[in-house]
N, C-alpha and C positions, 0 to 999 in steps of 0.2 A: 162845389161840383167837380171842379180837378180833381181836386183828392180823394173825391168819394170812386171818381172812375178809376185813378191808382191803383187806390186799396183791392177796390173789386180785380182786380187785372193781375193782381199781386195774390191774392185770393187763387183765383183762376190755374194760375201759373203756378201756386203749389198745390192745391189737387190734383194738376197733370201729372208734377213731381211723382206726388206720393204716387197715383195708381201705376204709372212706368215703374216703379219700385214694388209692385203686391207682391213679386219672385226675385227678392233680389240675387243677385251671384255673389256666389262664396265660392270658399274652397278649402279643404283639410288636407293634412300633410303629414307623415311621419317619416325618420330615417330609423331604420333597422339595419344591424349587423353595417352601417356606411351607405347603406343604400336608401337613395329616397322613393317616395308612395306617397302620389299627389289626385285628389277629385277635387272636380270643378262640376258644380251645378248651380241651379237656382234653388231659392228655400219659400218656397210657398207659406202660406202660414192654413191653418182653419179658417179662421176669422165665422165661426159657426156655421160651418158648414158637416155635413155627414162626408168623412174621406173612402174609408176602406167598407165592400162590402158592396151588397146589390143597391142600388139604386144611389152608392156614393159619388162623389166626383170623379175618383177613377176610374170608378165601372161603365161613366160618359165616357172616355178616353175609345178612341177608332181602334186601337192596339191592343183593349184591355181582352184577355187577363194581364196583358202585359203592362208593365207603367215604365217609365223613362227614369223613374227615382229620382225624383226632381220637377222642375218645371221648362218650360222654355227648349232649350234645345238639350239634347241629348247628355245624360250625366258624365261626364269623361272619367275617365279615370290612366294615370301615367303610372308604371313603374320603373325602376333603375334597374332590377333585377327581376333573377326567374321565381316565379313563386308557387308554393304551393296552396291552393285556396280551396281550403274543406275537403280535399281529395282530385281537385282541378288543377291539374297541372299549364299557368299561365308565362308564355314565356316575357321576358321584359319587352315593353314597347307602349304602344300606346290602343285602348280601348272605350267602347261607351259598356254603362254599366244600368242593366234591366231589372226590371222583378219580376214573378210570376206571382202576381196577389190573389188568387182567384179560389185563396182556403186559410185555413189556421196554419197553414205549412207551405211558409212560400220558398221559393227558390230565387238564387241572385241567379241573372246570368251576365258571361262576361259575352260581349261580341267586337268584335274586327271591324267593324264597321264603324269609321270616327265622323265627326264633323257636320252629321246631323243634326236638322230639328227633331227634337222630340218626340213627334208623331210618325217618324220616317225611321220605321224598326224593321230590318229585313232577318227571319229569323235563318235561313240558309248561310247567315253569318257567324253563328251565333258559334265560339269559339266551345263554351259548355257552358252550364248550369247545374247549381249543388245546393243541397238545403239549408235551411239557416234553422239557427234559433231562436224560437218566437219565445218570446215572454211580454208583458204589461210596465209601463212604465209605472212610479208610485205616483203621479200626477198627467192627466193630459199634457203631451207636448204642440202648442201651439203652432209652431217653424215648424219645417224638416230639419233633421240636423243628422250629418251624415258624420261617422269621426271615423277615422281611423289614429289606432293606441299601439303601442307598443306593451307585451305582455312579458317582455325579458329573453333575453338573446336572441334568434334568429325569430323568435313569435311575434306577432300580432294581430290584432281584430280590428275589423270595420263592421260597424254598427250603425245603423238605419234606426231612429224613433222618429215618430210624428202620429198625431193624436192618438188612439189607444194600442199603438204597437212598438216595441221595440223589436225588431231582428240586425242578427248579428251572425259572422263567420269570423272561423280561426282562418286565419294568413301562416305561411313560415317562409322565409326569405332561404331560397338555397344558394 
């Protein structure tokens, strides 16, 4: 009988685990040209659900069109330097980072506003916003998974995929 209430309890106490973990926090990182480019979010998964699109889980979001690009509280994103981001000119410091999902052609936006939860998007902050490019992953991606790469000297891209979207912008480190 002891052990069977353990197990159960034991049980119990990883299912909490796992559902505290459905978005876990991550974070991607590049140095370009010496200088570093640091986000921090949460990564949701599908786990079968409909994401993008009317009646998907983001289109339930109080913000949407807008999304958080991510889960939990607001996606951060750090630079070291000035950058130029798809024709946004971003000075170095620290930001949260939005999407505009509300077509085949969304838009990142950078905003001034840090430290947020997620559902707390004030767009009067919003430093700007630039289009990306969409294309299909070759497989559903299950996670969010946000990177940012280095594309050779002062270049690089941050790319957003999660289940049938890839979007991405060029960065350049001035």
């Amino acid at each position: 009988m002891y052990r069977s209430l353990i197990l159960a309890l034991l049980l119990v106490a990883a299912a909490f685990e796992a559902s505290a973990q459905a978005s876990p926090p991550t974070q991607t990182a590049v140095t370009i040209n010496g200088k570093k480019l640091t986000i921090a979010y949460s990564a949701p998964s599908v786990r079968g659900r409909k994401i993008f699109g009317p009646g998907g889980l983001i289109s339930r979001d109080p913000t949407y069109p807008v999304w958080r690009a991510g889960a939990n509280d607001a996606t951060a994103f750090h630079t070291d330097a000035d950058l130029d981001v798809n024709g946004l000119a971003v000075p170095k410091g620290d930001y949260t980072l939005w999407v505009l999902a509300d077509s085949n052609q969304w838009k990142l936006i950078v905003n001034k506003q840090t430290g947020q939860w997620g559902l707390d998007y004030s767009q009067n902050r919003d430093l700007g916003r630039v289009a990306m490019n969409m294309s299909k992953p070759p497989a559903p991606v299950e996670t969010l998974r946000i990177t940012l790469s280095s594309e050779g000297g002062n270049k690089g891209k941050l790319q957003l995929a999660w289940e049938n979207v890839v979007a991405s912008v060029p960065l350049t480190v001035k």
